[in-house]
C-alpha positions in Angstrom: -89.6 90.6 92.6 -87.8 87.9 93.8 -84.6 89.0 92.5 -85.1 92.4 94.0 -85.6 90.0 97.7 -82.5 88.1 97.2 -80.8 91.4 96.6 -81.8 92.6 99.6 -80.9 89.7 101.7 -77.2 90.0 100.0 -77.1 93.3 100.8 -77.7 92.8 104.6 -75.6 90.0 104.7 -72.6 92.2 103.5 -73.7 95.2 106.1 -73.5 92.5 108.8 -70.4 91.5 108.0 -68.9 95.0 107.4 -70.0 95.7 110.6 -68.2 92.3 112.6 -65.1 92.9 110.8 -64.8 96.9 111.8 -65.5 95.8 115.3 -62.8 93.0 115.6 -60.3 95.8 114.0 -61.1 98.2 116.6 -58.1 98.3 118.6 -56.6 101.4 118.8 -55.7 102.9 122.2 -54.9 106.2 121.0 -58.4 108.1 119.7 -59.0 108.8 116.3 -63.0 110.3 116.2 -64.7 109.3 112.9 -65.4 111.7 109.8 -68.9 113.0 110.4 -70.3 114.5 106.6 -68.6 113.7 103.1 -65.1 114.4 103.0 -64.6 117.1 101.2 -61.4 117.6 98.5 -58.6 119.5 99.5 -56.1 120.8 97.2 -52.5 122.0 98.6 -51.7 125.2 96.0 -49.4 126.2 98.2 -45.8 127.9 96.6 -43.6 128.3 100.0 -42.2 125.6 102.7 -43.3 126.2 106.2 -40.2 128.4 106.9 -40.6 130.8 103.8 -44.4 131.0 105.4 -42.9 131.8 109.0 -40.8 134.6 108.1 -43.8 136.3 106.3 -45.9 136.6 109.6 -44.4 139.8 111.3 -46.7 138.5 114.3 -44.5 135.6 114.9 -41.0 137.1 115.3 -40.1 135.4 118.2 -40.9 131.7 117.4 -39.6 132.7 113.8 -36.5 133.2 115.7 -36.6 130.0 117.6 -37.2 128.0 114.2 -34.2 129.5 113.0 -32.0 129.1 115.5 -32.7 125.3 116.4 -31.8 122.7 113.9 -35.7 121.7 113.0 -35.2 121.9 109.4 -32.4 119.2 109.7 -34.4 116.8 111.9 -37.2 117.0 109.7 -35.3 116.2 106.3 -33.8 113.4 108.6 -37.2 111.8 109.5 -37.4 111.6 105.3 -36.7 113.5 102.0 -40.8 114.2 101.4 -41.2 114.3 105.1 -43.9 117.4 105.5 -44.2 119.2 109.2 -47.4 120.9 110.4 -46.2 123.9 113.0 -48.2 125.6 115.9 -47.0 128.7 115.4 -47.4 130.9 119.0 -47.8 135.1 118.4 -45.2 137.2 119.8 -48.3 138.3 121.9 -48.9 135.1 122.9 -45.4 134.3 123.9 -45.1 137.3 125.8 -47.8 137.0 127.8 -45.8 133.6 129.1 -42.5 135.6 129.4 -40.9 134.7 126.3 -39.3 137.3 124.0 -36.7 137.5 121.7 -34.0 138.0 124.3 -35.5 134.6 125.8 -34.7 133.0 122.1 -30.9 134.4 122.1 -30.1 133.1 125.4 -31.2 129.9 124.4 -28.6 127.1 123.1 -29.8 125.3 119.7 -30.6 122.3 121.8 -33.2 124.4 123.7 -34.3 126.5 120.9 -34.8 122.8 119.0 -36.9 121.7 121.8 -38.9 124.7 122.0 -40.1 124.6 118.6 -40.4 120.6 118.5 -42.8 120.9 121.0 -45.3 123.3 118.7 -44.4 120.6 115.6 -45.7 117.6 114.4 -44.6 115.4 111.1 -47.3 114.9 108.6 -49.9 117.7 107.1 -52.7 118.0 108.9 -54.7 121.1 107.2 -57.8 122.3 108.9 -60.6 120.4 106.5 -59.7 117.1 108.6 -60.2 118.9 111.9 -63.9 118.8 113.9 -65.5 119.1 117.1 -64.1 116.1 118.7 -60.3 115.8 119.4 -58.0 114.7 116.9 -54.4 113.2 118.9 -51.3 114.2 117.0 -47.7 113.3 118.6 -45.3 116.3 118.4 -42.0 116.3 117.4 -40.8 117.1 121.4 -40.5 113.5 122.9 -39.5 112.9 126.9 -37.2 109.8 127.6 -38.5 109.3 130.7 -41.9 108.0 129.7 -42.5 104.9 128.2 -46.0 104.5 126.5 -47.7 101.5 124.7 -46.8 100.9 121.5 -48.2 102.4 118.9 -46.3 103.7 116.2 -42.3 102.0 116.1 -40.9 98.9 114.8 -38.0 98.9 115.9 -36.0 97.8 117.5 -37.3 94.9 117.0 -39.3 92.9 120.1 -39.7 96.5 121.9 -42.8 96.4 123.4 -43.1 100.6 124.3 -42.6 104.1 122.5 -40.5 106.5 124.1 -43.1 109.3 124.9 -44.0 111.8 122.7 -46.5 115.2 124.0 -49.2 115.3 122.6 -51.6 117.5 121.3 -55.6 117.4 121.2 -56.9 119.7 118.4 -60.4 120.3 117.9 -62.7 123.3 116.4 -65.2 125.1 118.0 -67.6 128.0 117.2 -64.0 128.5 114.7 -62.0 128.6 117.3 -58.8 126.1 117.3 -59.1 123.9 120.4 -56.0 122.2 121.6 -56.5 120.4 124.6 -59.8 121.4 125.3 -58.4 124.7 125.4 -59.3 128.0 122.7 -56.1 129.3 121.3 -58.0 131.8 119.1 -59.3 131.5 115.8 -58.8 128.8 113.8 -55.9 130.2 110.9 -54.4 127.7 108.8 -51.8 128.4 105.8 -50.7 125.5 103.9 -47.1 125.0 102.9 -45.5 123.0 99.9 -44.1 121.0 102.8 -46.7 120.7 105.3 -48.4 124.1 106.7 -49.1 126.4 109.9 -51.5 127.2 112.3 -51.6 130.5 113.8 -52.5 130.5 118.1 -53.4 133.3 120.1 -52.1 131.5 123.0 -49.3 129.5 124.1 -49.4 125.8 124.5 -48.6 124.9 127.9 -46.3 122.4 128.0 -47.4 119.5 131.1 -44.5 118.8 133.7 -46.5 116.7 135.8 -48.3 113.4 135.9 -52.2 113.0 136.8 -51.0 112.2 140.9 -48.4 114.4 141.0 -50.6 117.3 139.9 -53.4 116.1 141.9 -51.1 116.5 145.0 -49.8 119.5 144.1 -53.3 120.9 143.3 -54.7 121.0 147.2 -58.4 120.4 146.9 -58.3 116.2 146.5 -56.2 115.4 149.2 -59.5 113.2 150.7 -59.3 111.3 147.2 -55.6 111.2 147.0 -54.8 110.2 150.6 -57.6 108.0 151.0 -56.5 105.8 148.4 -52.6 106.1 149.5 -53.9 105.1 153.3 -56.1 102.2 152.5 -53.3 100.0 150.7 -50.9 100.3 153.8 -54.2 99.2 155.6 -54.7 96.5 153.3 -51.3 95.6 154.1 -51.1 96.0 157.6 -54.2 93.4 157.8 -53.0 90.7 155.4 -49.9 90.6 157.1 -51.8 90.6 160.6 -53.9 87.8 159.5 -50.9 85.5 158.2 -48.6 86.1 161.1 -50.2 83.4 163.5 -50.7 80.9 160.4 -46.6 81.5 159.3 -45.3 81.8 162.8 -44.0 85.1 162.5 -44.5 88.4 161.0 -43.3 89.1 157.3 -42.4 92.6 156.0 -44.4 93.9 153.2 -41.8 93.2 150.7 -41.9 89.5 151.5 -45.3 89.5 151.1 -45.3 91.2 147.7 -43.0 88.6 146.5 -45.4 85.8 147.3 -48.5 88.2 146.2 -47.3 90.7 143.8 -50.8 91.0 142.1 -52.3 90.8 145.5 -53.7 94.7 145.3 -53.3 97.7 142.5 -51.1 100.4 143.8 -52.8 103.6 144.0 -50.6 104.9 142.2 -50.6 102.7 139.2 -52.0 104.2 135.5 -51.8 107.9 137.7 -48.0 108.1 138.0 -44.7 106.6 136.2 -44.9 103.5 137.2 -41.5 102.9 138.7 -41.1 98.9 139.3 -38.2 97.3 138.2 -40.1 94.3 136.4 -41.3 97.1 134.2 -38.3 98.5 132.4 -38.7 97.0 129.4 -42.5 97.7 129.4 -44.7 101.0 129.0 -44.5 102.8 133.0 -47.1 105.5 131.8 -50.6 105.5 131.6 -52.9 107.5 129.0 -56.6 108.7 130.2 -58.5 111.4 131.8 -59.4 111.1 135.8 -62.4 112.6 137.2 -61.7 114.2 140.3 -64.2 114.3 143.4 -62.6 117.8 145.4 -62.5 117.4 149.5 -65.7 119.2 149.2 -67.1 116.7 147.7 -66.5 114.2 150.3 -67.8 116.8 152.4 -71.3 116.9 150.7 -71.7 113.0 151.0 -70.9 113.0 154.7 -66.9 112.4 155.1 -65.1 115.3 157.0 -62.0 113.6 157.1 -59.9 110.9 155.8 -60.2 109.5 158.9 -64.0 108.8 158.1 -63.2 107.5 154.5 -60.8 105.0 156.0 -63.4 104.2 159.1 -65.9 103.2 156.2 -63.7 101.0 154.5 -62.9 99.6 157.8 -66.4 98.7 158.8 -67.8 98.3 155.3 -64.6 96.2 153.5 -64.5 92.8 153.4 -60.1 92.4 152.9 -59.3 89.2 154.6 -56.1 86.6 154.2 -57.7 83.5 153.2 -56.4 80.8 155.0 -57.9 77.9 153.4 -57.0 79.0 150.0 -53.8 80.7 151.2 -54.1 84.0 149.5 -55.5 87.4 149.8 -59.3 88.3 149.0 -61.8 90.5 149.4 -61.6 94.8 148.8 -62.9 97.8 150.2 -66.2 100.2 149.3 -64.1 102.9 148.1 -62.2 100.8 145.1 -65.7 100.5 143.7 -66.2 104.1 144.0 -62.7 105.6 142.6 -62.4 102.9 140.2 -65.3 105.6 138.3 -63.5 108.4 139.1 -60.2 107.3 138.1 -60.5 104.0 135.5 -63.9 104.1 134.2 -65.4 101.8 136.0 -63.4 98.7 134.9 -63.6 96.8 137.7 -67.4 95.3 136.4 -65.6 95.1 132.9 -66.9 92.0 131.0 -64.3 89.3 130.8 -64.0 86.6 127.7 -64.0 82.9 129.7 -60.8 82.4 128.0 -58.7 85.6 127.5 -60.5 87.6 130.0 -60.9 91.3 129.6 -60.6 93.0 125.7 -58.1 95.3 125.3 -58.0 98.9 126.9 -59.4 101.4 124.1 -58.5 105.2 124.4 -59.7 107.1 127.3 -58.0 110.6 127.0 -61.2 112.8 126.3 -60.9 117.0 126.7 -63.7 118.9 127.2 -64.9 118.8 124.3 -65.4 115.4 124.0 -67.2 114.9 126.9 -70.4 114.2 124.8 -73.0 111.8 125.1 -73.3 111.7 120.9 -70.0 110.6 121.3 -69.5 109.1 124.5 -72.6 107.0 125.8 -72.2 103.9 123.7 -68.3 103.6 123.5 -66.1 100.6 123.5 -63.6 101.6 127.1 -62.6 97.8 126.4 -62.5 95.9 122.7 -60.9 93.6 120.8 -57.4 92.3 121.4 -58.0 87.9 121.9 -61.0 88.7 123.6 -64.3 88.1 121.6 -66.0 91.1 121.0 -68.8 89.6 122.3 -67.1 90.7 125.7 -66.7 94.1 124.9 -67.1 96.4 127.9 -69.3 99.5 127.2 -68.9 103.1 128.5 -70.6 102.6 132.2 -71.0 106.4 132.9 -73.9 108.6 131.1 -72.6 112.1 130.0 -75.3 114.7 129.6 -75.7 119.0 129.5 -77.4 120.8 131.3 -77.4 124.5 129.2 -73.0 125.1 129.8 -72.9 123.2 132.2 -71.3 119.5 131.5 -72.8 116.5 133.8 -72.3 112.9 134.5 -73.5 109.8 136.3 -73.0 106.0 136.2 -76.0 104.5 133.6 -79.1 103.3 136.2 -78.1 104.9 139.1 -80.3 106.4 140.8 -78.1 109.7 141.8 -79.0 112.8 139.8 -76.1 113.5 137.5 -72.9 115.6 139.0 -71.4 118.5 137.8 -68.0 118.6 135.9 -66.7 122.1 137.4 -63.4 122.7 136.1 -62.1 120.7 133.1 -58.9 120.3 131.0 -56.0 120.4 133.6 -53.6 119.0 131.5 -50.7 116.4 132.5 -48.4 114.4 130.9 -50.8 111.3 131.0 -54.1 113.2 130.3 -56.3 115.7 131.7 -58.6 116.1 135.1 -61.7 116.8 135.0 -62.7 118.3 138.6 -67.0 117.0 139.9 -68.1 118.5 142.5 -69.5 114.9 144.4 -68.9 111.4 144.1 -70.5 109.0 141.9 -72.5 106.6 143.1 -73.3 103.1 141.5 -76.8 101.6 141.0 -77.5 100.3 144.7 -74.8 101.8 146.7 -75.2 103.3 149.8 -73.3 105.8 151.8 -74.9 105.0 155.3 
């Protein structure tokens, strides 16, 4: 018997310690959902490569077309002899419901053709046994020089502290249909390959041109969240540099001022857009995570009918002053509080280690489908890095259902959740998710 209690002790000794260790190794920015059930064995019996496979489907003509013409085949024998490929295949239907036909494939040069089909590829073999409700991130082949991300994947050269961009694709499956992006593209049909294999989509993939402020903008309804937020930093400015002007003598530009306070506030635009500062080109200048997006009418239903009123509240209820007995800038307005939920999960009450401050940024890019609260309501938005995990920062917002319909709040408030009313608008750095009112923190008043 007392074997049997030392045993035990042992044994939750080594759960405890199983536990700390997968905690301090949780570091990954980019999601990777764990394997719910017992993995079950999956045998590859397949006898043709992807492009004998791809000639077979008389439903796929047109991309067949594409394949052949661009010089994929080469580029993936150059990424390694054994190197397998998994393929998106689109249906001519599919592709021709976007505009594309044969005739588009033949004008195309092998340059275009090869960045056509990129963008539906991805190296590695990804069959459909490894894919579940929650979405899986795979990089395709299709990358965009532009964009500079945080490094996940290279080592080399060596020092480089970014990847070049890659799109990427979020696959899930639901009710057996293949979800990419949050999006259905039909039923889920997989064939494996000898090199890799295919899955068949109903729909296109559309490809995202924009980032999460540029399509904001170009969107219409947010322009109270957008220019708010744009309109309050030149106010922030306009009063430090008022308040310093009768301690310097004179009156800086904002320039000077950002070269004494470069830190002094977060541009709006920072983690929504490229960020386009010199100091950053050898750094990532992109941002991946999702933004929840109050519309205009939402501002509306919690009393502001302009921007004008948004910025009159910051005005009366801000606190942004130039110190001068410290000599530097302090102090923000309501609003950060309130679109630091909407747009960076409610970091700024993130816990901060004493000595490294706040842990390291975890993945934020969720689709629709992941908006769960199985999966959601007790993850890590910050952990690991030097900081103690100790100092992890936990999810601040409460996700929920309601029947369909998808809801949120911040945990303790006391505002009834809001309603996600559009979801999945896809961008470069991740998707919007459209709520129809603000949330509100615990305590936080309006009027």
């Amino acid at each position: 018997m007392k074997n049997k209690s030392i045993n035990a002790v042992w044994y939750m000794l080594l759960l405890c310690t199983t536990a700390v260790f997968v905690l301090l190794s949780c570091q990954k920015t980019e999601f990777m959902p764990e394997l719910v059930g017992e993995e079950v064995p999956y045998k590859n019996e397949a006898s043709q490569d992807v492009t004998q496979l791809l000639t077979e489907h008389n439903e796929a003509k047109v991309f067949l077309a594409a394949w052949q013409k661009s010089n994929i085949v080469a580029l993936i024998k150059a990424a390694g002899v054994n190197t397998k490929v998994t393929v998106l295949a689109p249906t001519d239907n599919a592709l021709k419901q976007v505009g594309i036909t044969l005739e588009t494939i033949q004008k195309m040069t092998t340059e275009e053709a090869a960045d056509f089909v990129q963008f539906y590829s991805f190296l590695g073999d990804l069959n459909q046994t490894k894919l579940g409700k929650y979405s899986l991130m795979v990089r395709s082949m299709l990358k965009n020089q532009n964009y500079r991300v945080p490094f996940y994947d290279n080592t080399e050269p060596v020092g480089r502290r970014y990847d070049i961009y890659a799109y990427r694709h979020y696959l899930a499956v639901k009710d057996g249909d293949l979800l990419v992006n949050g999006k259905s593209k039909g039923k889920l049909t997989y064939e494996p390959a000898t090199n890799g294999g295919i899955y068949m989509l109903e729909k296109v993939i559309e490809k995202p041109t924009m980032t999460i402020l540029e399509a904001l903008i170009a969107d219409g309804r947010f322009t109270f969240f957008v220019e708010s937020q744009r309109l309050s930093e030149e106010m922030f400015y306009e009063k430090m540099l008022d308040d310093i002007e009768p301690l310097w003598g004179y009156r800086m530009s904002k320039e000077e001022f950002l070269s004494y306070y470069p830190e002094a506030r977060v541009s709006y635009q920072r983690g929504w857009d490229i960020d386009r500062d010199p100091f950053y080109n050898e750094l990532p200048n992109l941002n991946l995570t999702a933004t929840f997006a109050p519309t205009d009418d939402a501002f509306r239903k919690a009393g502001f009918n302009s921007v004008a009123d948004i910025l009159a509240f910051n005005a009366k209820r801000g606190d942004v002053r130039y110190d001068d007995l410290y000599f530097e800038p302090r102090g923000s307005y309501p609003t950060d509080t309130l679109f630091s939920f909407h747009r960076n999960w409610g970091r700024v009450f993130a816990t901060e280690d004493p000595a490294y401050g706040i842990a390291m940024s975890n993945n934020t890019v969720f689709y629709s489908n992941d908006l769960d609260p199985a999966l959601l309501n007790d993850y890590y938005v910050n952990i690991g890095g030097s900081s103690q995990v100790r100092y992890a920062y936990k999810m601040p917002l409460a996700f929920s259902k309601n029947g369909n319909q998808i809801q949120m709040k911040i945990k303790e408030a006391e505002q009834a959740p809001i309603n996600i009313i559009e979801t999945d608008i896809n961008t470069v750095n991740g998707p919007i998710h459209v709520v129809d009112n603000l949330l509100l923190p615990k305590g936080f008043k309006l009027k």
